[in-house]
N, C-alpha and C positions, 0 to 999 in steps of 0.2 A: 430341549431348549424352548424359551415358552416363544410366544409371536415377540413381543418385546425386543428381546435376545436377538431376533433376527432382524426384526427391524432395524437396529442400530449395528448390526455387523452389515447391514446389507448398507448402510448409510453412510459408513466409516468405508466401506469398497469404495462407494461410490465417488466419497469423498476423496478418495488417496486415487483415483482413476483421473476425477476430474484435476487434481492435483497436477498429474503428471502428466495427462494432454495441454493443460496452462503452458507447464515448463518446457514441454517437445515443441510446440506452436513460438513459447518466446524466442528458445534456441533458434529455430528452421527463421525466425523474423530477423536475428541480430547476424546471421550466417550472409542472410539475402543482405542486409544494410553493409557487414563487412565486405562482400562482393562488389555492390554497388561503388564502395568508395576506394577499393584497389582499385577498378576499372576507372574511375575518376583521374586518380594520380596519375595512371598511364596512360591517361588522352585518350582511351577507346569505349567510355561509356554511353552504350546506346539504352532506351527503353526496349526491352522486349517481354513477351508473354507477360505484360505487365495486367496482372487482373485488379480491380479496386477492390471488392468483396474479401481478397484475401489478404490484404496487409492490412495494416493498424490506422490509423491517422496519421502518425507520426513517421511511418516508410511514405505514407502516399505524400506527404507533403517535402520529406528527402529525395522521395523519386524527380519531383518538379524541380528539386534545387537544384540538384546534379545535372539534371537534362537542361537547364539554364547555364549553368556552370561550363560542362562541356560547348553551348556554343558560344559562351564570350571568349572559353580557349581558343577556340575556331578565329573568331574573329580578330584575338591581338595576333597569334602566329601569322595572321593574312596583313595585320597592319604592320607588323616586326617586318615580313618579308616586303613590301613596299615600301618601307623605308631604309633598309640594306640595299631594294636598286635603284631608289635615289641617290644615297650617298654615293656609291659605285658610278653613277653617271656625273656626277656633281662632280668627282675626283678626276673622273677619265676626260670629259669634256674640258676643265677649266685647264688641265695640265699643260698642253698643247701651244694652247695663245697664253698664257703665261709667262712660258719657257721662251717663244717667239718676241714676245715686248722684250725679255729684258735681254734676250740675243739681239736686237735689232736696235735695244739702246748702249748696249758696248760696243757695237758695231760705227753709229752715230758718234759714242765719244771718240775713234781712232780716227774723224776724220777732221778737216780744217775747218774747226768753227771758231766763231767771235765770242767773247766773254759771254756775252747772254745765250746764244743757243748752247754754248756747253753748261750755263747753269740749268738751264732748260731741260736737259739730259738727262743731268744728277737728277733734275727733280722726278723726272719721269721713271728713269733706274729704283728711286726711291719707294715711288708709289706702287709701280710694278714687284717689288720685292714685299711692300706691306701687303699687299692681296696673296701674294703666295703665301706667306706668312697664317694670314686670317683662313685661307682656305683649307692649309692645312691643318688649323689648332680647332676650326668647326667640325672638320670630318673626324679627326681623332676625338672630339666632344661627343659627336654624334653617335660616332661606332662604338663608345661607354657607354650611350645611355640604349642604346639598342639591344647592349649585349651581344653583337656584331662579334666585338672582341674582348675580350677578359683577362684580367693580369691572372695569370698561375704559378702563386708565391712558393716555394721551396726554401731549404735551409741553407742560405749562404752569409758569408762574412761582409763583414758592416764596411769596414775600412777602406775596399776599393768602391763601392756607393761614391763617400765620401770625397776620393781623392778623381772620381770621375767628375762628378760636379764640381771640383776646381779647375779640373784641369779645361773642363767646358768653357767657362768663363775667367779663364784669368788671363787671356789677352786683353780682355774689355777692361778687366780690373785693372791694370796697368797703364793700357791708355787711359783710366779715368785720375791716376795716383793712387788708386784705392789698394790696400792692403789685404791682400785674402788669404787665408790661413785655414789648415787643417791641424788638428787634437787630432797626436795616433789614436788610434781605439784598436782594441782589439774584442772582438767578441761576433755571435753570429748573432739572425734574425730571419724570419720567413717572408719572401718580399722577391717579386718579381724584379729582376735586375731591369730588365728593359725600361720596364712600366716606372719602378719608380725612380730609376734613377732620371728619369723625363719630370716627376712630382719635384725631387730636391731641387734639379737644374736649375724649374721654374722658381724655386722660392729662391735660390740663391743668384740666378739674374733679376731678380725684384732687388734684394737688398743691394747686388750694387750696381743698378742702375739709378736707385734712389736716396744712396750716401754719398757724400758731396766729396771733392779730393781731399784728399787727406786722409777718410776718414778709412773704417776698417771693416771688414765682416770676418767673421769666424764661422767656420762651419766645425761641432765637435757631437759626440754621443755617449752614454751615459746609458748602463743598465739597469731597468725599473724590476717587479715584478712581475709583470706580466710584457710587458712590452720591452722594446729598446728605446730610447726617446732621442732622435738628431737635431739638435737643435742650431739654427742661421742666424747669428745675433750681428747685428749693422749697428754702425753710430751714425744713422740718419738722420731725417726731421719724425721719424714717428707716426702715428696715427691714432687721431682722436677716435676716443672711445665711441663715441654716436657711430664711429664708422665701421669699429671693427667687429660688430655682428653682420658686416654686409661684403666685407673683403670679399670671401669665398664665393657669392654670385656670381653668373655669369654676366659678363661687360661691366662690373662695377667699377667706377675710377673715382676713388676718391676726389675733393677738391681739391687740395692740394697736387694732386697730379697729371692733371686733366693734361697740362702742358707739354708732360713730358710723352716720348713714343711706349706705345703700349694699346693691348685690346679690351681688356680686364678679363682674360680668361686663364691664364697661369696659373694662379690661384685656385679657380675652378677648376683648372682639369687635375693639379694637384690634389682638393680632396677629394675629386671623384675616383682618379686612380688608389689612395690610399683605402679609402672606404670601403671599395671592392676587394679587400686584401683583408679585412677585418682591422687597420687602423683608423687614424683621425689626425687633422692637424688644428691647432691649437697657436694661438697669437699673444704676446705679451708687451706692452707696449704704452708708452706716456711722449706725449707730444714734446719734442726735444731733447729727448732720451731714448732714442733710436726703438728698435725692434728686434724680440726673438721669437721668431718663427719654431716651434716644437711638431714635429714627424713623429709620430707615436706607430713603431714597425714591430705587429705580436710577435710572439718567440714562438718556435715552432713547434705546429703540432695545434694553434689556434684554429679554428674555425673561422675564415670569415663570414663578417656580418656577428657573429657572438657579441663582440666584445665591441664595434663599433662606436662612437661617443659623440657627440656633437660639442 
């Protein structure tokens, strides 16, 4: 074999050696970055035996992410738990003198007063029951967005949702003359019972609290494909359109509403509990042509957050 001959098989070793220390060195680099970001997802990534010389650019600058990453973990878990013992003190403290006001103003009504100090009462009874009210619809606000606590949707039947939420409100519905009605349905849907039959409640004491006497609300549902859709349709005053990308905020009160009782949170906590479920709710609506409120509840087997919608 002449020198040539040898030259180029010793060059082509060479080449297929250096080849394959390339591909062993990129393996052992994607091996250490796969490692890296398991230990990420599990909360327990530390730097260690971290040499510069030996990784790439691209590990050393992933190294720095992760080690940043890991402690902003650090820091919401520590802000999440701060704010679970707020709420928890905020609930535990306010309960207390709450429950005392509005025992010491029934106690006040059973006794001999004049026209004015028993209006005086009522109004105190009043005000003392809107703060229980507000305090409790902020802590169940709060304990959603902490993820304190979380609706955990399963496969159950549509029909008793629906005839809960009437049956919630239809003493008010009656004192008001308002007509409330349920559409049998039959069918199932994935949907925490607790959580949202608290979501429906709230849209169905909005519509009639703000349909005039006479007028009517229906609560009925309807099979999509992917979702179930319950829809709250009132013969109310409506809500102009400028409004209705803002209903769902927290304390929004329309203009037209300002007057009446109400926090503007209903609605809020209504799409926050659907949302976490993988639904949405959705507003249809023309000022003097009442409102239907749509509950979009995935079928089972969704994911929530998939299919979410704004």
């Amino acid at each position: 074999m002449t020198a040539l001959a040898w030259g180029a098989l010793l060059l082509g070793l060479a080449g297929t050696a250096f080849g394959i220390w390339q591909r062993t060195a990129r393996q052992r680099m994607l091996r250490r970055l796969d490692r890296m970001l398991d230990r990420t997802v599990f909360g327990d990534f530390v730097e260690d035996q971290f040499d510069e010389t030996e990784l790439s650019s691209l590990e050393s600058r992933m190294a720095r992410f992760l080690q940043g990453s890991a402690s902003v973990r650090k820091n919401i878990e520590a802000e999440q738990a701060a704010v679970k013992t707020l709420i928890a003190d905020i609930s535990h403290q306010t309960r207390t003198p709450i429950a005392n006001l509005l025992l010491y103003a029934s106690l006040l009504s059973e006794s001999d007063l004049t026209p004015g100090q028993r209006e005086q009462v009522q109004a105190l009874t009043a005000q003392a029951e809107k703060l229980s009210f507000l305090i409790q619809a902020l802590v169940k606000a709060s304990r959603l967005e902490a993820g304190i606590v979380t609706p955990v949707p399963s496969c159950n039947p549509v029909e008793p949702l629906l005839k809960g939420a009437k049956d919630q409100e239809e003493y008010t519905a009656k004192s008001r003359q308002i007509t409330l009605t349920v559409i049998p349905f039959q069918g199932d849907a994935s949907f925490d019972p607790r959580w949202t039959g608290e979501a429906l409640g709230n849209v169905v004491n909005n519509a009639v609290k703000y349909t005039p006497a006479g007028g009517t609300v229906t609560i009925s549902a309807q099979m999509l494909d992917s979702f179930c859709r319950v829809d709250v349709s009132d013969t109310g005053p409506g809500i102009p359109e400028s409004e209705q990308a803002e209903i769902f905020n927290r304390f929004f009160r329309g203009r037209g509403t300002r007057t009446a009782e109400g926090l503007g949170l209903g609605l809020y906590l209504a799409r926050e509990i659907l949302t976490r479920q993988g639904g949405y709710i959705k507003v249809s609506s023309r000022p003097g042509s009442g409102c239907i409120f749509s509950l979009y509840l995935p079928m089972e087997g969704q994911h929530a957050g998939e299919t979410a919608r704004k």
